[in-house]
C-alpha positions in Angstrom: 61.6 110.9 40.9 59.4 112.3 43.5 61.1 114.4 46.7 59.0 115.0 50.2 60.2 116.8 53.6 58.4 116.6 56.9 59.1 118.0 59.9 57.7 117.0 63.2 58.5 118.6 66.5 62.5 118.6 65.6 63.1 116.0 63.5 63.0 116.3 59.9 62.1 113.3 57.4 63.0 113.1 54.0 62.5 110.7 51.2 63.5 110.2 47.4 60.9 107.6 45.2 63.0 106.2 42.5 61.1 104.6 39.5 60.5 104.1 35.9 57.4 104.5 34.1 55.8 103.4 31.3 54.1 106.7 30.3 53.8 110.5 31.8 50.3 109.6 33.8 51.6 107.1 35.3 54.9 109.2 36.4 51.8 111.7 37.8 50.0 109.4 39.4 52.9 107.8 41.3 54.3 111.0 42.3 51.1 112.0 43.3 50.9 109.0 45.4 53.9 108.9 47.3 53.9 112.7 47.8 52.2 111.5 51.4 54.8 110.5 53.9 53.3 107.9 55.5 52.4 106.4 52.2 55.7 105.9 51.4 57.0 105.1 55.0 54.3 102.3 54.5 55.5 100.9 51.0 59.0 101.1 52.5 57.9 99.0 55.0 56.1 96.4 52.9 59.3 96.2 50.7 61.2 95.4 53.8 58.8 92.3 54.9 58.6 91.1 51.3 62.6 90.7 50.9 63.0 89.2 54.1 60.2 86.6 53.6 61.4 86.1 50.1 65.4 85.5 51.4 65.1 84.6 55.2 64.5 81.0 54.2 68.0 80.1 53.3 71.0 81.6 55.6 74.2 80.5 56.6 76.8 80.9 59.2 80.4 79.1 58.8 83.6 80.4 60.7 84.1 83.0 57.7 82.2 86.0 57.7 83.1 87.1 54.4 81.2 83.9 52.9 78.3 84.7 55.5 77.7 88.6 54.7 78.6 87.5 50.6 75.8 84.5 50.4 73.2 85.8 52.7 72.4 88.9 51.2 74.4 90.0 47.7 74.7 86.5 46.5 70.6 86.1 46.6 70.2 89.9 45.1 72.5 89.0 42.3 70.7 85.4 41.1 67.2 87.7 41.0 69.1 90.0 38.9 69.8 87.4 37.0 67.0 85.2 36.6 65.3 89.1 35.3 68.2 89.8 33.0 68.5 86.9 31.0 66.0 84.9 28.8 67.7 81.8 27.6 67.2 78.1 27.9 70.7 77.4 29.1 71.1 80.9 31.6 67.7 80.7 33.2 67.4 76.3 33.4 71.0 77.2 35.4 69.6 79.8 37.5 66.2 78.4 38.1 68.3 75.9 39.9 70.3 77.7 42.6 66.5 79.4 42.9 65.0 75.7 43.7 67.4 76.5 47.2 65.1 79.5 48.4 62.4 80.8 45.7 61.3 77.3 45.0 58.1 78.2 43.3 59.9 81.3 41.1 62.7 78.4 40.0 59.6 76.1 39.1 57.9 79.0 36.8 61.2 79.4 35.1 61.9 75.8 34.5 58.5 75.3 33.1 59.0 78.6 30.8 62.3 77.2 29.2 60.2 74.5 28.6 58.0 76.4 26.2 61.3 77.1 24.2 61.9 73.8 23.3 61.2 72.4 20.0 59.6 69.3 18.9 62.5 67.6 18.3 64.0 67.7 21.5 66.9 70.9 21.4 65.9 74.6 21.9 66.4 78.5 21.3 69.6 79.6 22.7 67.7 82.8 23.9 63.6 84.0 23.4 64.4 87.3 24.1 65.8 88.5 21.7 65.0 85.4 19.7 68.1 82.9 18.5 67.6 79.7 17.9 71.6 79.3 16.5 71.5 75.8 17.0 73.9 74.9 20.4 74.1 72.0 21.3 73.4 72.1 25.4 70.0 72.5 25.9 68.3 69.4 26.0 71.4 68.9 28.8 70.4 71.1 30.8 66.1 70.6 30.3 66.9 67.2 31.6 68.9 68.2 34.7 66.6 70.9 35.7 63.1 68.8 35.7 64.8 66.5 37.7 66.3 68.9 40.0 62.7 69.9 40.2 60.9 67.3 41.3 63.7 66.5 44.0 63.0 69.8 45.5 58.9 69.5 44.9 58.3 65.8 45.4 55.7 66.1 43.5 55.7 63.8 40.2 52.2 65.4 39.0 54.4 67.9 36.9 55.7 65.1 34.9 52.1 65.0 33.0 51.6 68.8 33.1 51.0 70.2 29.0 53.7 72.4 28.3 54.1 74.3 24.6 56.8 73.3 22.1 58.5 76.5 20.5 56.9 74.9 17.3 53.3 74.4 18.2 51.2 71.6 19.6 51.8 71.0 23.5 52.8 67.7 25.5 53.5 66.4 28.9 56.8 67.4 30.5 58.0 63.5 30.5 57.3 63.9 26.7 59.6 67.0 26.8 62.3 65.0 29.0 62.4 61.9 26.3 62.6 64.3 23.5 65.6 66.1 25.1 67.0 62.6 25.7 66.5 61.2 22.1 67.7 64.8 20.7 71.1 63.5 23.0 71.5 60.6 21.3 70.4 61.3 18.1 72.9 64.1 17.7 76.2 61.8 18.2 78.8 62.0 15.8 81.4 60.4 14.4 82.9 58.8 17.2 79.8 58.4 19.3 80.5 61.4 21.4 77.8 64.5 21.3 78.4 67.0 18.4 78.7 70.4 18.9 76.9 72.2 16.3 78.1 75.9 16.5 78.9 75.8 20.7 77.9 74.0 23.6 77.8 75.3 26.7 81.1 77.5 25.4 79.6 80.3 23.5 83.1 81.2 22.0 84.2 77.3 21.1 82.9 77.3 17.4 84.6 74.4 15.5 84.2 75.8 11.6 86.2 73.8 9.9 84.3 70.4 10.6 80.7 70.4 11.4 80.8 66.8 12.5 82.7 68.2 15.3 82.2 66.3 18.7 81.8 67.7 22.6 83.5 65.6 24.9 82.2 68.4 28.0 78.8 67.8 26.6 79.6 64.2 26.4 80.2 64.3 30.0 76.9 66.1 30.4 75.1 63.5 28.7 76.3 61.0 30.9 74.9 62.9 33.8 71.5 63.9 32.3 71.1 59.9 31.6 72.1 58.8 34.9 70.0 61.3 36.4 66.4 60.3 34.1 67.0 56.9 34.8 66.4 57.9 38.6 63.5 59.7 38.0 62.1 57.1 35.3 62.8 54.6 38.2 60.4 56.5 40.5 57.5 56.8 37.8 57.4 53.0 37.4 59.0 53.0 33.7 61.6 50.2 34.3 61.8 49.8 30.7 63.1 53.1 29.6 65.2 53.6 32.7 67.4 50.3 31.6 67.7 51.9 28.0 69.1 55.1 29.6 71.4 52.9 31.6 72.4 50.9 28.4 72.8 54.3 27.0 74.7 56.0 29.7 77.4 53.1 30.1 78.2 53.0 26.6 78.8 56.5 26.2 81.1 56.4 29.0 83.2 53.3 27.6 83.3 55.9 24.6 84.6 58.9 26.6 87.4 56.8 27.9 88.4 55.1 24.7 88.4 58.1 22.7 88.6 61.2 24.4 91.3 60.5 27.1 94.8 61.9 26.2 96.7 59.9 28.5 97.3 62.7 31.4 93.6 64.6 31.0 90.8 64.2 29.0 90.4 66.3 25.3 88.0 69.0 25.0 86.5 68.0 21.5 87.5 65.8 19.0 87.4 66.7 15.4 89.0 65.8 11.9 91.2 68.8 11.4 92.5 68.6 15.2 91.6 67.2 18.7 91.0 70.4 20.7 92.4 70.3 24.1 95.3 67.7 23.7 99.0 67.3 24.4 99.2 67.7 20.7 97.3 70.7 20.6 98.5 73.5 18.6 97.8 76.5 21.2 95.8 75.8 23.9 96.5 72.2 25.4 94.4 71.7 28.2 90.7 72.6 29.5 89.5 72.7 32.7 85.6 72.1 32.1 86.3 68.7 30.6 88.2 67.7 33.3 85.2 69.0 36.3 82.3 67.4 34.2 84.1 64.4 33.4 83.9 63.7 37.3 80.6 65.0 37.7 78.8 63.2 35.0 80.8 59.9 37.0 82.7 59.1 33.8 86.3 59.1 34.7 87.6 55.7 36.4 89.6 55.0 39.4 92.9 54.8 37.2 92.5 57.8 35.6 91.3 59.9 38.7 94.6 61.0 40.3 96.2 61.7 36.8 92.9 64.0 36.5 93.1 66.1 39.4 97.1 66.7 38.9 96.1 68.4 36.0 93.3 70.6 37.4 95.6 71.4 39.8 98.3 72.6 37.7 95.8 75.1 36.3 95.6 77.3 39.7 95.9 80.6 39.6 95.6 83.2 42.4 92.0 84.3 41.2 90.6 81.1 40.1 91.6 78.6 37.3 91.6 80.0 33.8 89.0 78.1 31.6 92.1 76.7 28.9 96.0 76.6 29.2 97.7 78.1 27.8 95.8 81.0 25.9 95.8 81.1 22.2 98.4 83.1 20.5 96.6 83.6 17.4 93.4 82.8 15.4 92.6 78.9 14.4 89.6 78.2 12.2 89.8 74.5 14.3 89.1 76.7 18.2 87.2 79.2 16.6 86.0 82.8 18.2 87.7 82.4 21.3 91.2 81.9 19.7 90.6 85.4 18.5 90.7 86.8 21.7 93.5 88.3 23.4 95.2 86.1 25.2 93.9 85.9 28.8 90.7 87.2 28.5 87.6 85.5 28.3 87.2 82.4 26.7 90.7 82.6 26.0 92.8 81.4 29.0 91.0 83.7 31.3 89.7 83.3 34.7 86.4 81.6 34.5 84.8 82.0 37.3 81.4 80.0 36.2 83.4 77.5 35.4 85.5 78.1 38.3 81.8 77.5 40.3 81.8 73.6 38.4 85.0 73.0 39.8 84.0 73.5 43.4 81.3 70.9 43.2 83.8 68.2 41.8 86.0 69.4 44.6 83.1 68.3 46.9 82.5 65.1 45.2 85.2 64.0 46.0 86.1 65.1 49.2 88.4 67.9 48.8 86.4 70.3 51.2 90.1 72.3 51.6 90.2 72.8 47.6 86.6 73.5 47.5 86.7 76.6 50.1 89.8 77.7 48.7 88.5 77.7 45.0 85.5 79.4 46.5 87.1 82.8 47.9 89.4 82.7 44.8 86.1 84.1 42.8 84.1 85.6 45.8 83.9 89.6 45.3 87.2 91.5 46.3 89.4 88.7 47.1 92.7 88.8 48.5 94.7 87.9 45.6 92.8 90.1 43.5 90.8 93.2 45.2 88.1 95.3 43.5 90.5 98.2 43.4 92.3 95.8 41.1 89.7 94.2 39.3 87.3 96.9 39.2 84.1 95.1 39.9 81.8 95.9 42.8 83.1 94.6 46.5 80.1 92.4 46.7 79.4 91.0 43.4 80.5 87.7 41.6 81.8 88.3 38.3 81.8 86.3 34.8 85.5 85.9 34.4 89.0 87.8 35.7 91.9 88.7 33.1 95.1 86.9 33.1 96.4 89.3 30.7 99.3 91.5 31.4 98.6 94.6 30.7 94.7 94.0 32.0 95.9 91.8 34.9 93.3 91.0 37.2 90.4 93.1 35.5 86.6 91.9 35.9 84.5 91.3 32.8 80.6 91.3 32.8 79.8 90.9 36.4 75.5 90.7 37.7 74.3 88.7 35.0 76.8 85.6 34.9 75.9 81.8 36.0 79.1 82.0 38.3 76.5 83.2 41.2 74.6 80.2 40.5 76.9 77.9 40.9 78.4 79.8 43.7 75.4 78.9 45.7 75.0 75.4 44.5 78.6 75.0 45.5 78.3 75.7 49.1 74.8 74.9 50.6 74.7 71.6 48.1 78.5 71.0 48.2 80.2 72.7 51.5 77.4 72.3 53.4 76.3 68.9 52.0 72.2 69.7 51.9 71.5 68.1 49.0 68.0 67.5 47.9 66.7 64.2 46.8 63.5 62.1 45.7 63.0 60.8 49.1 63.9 64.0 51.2 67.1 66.1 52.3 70.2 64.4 52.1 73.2 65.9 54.2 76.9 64.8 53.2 79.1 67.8 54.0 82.6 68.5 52.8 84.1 70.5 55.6 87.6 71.5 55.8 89.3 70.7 59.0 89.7 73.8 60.1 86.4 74.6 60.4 84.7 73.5 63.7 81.0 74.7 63.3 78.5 76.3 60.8 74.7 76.6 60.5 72.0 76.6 57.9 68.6 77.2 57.8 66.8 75.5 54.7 63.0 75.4 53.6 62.0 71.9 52.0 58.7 71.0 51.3 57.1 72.7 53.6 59.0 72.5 56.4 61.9 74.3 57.7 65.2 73.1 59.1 67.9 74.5 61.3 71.0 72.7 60.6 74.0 72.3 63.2 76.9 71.1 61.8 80.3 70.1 63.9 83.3 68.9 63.2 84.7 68.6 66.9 87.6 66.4 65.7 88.5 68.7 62.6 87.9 66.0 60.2 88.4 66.7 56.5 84.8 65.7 55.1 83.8 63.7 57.9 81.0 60.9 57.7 77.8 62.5 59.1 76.1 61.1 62.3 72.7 62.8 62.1 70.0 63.4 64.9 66.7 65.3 64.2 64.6 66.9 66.8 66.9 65.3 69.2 66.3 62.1 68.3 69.8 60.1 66.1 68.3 58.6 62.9 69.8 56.2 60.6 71.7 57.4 57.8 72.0 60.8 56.8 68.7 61.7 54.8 66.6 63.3 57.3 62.6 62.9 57.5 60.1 64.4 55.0 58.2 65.9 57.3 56.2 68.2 55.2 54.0 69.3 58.3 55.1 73.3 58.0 56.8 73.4 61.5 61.0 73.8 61.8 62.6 70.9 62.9 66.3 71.0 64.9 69.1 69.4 62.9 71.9 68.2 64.3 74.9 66.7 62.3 78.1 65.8 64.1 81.3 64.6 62.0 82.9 61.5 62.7 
């Protein structure tokens, strides 16, 4: 730390340099530096530009200024803490993603470096740093739902041949990585054709040990989405072939999903021989929200089942969020695993989720709830009404992993900074709320407003160009059909020009 006072005529200026360094010269040498005023004045002042170019290109302004001061700056802060605190596939492909909105070429170095973690045969490491390849089931999941995220955002389809490292040696195009994460899907079905979940899937604490043919109907879900989404891109490329397999594929895990994973008022969590987790007939816990969210974001649950679906998420509301399982676990089961050790209400067990909380407000916008989907929102947002900082304990400005339900612990925050719920949190309302949505052929906007909201704003930077986006609901319309005009000018449809050309373009969308 390096202190410096200067006084000119009658005003006195005074600094503190903060830093860490590697080794005692350098400690001198900085100190030495920055023992100059105007040095420092001048680094403060280059810190200042580089923030606001690196954060001015996204913004938003909606008729609540607690989402506005939350998402444009400590919501940005906290997913660069993030994407520099973590070093796994899973975290960072997650991350990378709410980064594609305004650090699109820091979200496509981290893709590409999960990428290096994958093995030959299509999974990957659960983290590099430390090293643990404990083999989750997830990853190849989330490697195919990032690339293509990716190239929505880029446009450009030149990455697809770009040699990338296996974890294992040798190197090979990303498409190559894509079809290996995709065969490493299907390959790794179980006994009922639904994806197995080896030690956890995207639930660290859900560790099945008394059946290792034990199947993931969440990553089921998943699977239907990564495999809806490749066929797109593979449909782009010119491989008409492949993209029909990964239809063929995609429908008939789906027709499994129903047949065998649906429990008559929800769908199961995972199915295995010693008991199906997440069923009526549950012993402990009887319901989970995740497969519920995913099931209608990988477009696997059917008109008939919808409404019974969304009764049940509903009944899981709490005033902080929805807890991940109901009701907690009472005691241990070798069928649940970890999490059913836990004290009921925290974490895994019957707590307040709030990443998975985040899921929930994009199937909320999928299907039109915009009132849920605001609602669920400030439920998790830093210091909310039903459950204040002075009561949870975590910062008034920072999104936190999950919230107690707990007695005695009522309300407390657990792990906050480094948790995928600010992802998520950001996907939710620019992609969701908001409605910009990226897409192979350009920006697509489909809002999900609330009625009570009349106005809101964005700012967005896509392909090198920049767009201020008006968005009114004069008629207080609950997710409204959008009628679109750019530069003044009304176009058809609501997926707005790629114009590429480096200039800002005025948006105006008005719902109808």
């Amino acid at each position: 730390m390096n202190r410096f006072i200067r006084m000119t005529s009658d005003i006195i200026h005074a600094g503190v340099v903060f830093g860490v360094s590697e080794s005692l010269d350098e400690t001198r040498g900085v100190s030495e530096a920055y023992a100059k005023p105007e040095r420092t004045e001048k680094a403060f002042e280059c810190a200042q530009k580089y923030n606001f170019g690196k954060y001015n290109s996204l913004s938003v302004t909606t008729p609540d200024e607690k989402i506005n001061h939350i998402m444009n700056q400590w919501l940005k802060k906290q997913i660069d803490c993030c994407i520099v605190g973590k070093k796994g596939v899973r975290d960072n492909l997650q991350i990378a993603v709410a980064l594609l909105n305004y650090r699109q070429d820091k979200a496509k170095d981290e893709i590409l470096e999960c990428l290096r973690h994958q093995f030959q045969d299509g999974h990957a490491v659960l983290t590099w740093y430390p090293y643990d390849d404990t083999r989750y089931s997830d990853q190849p999941f989330w490697i195919i739902w990032a690339v293509c995220e990716l190239i929505k955002e880029t446009g450009d389809y030149t990455i697809l041949q770009k040699k990338i490292e296996w974890q294992d040696g040798g190197a090979a195009a990303v498409v190559e990585h894509l079809k290996a994460a995709a065969d490493c899907l299907i390959r790794d079905k179980g006994r009922n054709g639904l994806s197995r979940i080896y030690f956890a899937d995207w639930n660290d604490a859900l560790n099945i040990t008394t059946d290792p043919e034990a199947e993931s109907v969440m990553l089921s879900h998943q699977f239907c989405l990564a495999f809806r989404e490749l066929k797109l891109l593979m449909e782009k490329i010119g491989e008409t072939d492949y993209a029909e397999f990964l239809k063929k594929e995609y429908d008939t895990m789906r027709k499994t999903i129903n047949e065998k994973a649906w429990d008559g008022e929800w769908y199961m969590r995972a199915l295995s021989k010693k008991e199906n987790i997440g069923s009526r007939t549950s012993e402990g816990s009887k319901i989970y929200l995740n497969a519920q969210t995913w099931a209608v974001l990988g477009d696997v649950v059917d008109e008939e089942k919808l409404p019974k679906l969304l009764t049940a998420v509903d009944s899981m509301e709490h005033d902080f969020g929805f807890p991940l399982n109901m009701p907690p676990y009472e005691k241990y089961s070798p069928n649940v695993g970890r999490m059913s050790g836990m004290l009921p209400g925290l974490f895994e067990n019957g707590g307040v989720y709030c990443h998975a909380t985040g899921f929930k407000i994009l199937m909320d916008c999928k299907l039109g709830r915009a009132t849920k989907a605001v609602s669920t929102l400030k439920k998790i947002m830093p210091d909310s009404e039903k459950n204040p900082s002075t009561q949870s304990g975590a910062e008034p400005y920072v999104f936190t992993n999950c919230y107690s339900t707990h007695p005695k612990y009522y309300g407390k925050s657990y792990w906050s900074w480094t948790t995928g719920t600010s992802a998520w949190c950001m996907n939710g309302l620019y992609e969701g709320i908001m409605g910009v949505k990226r897409r192979y052929d350009g920006l697509e906007i489909s809002p999900c407003f609330p009625a009570e909201w009349n106005r809101a704003e964005m700012t967005r930077h896509f392909r090198n160009a920049d767009y201020h986006i008006i968005i009114e609901n004069p008629q207080h319309i609950e997710s409204g059909k959008p009628i679109v005009s750019v530069d003044g000018v009304q176009i058809e449809g609501n997926r707005l020009p790629d114009f590429a050309d480096g200039s800002r373009h005025e948006v105006k969308v008005v719902l109808r």
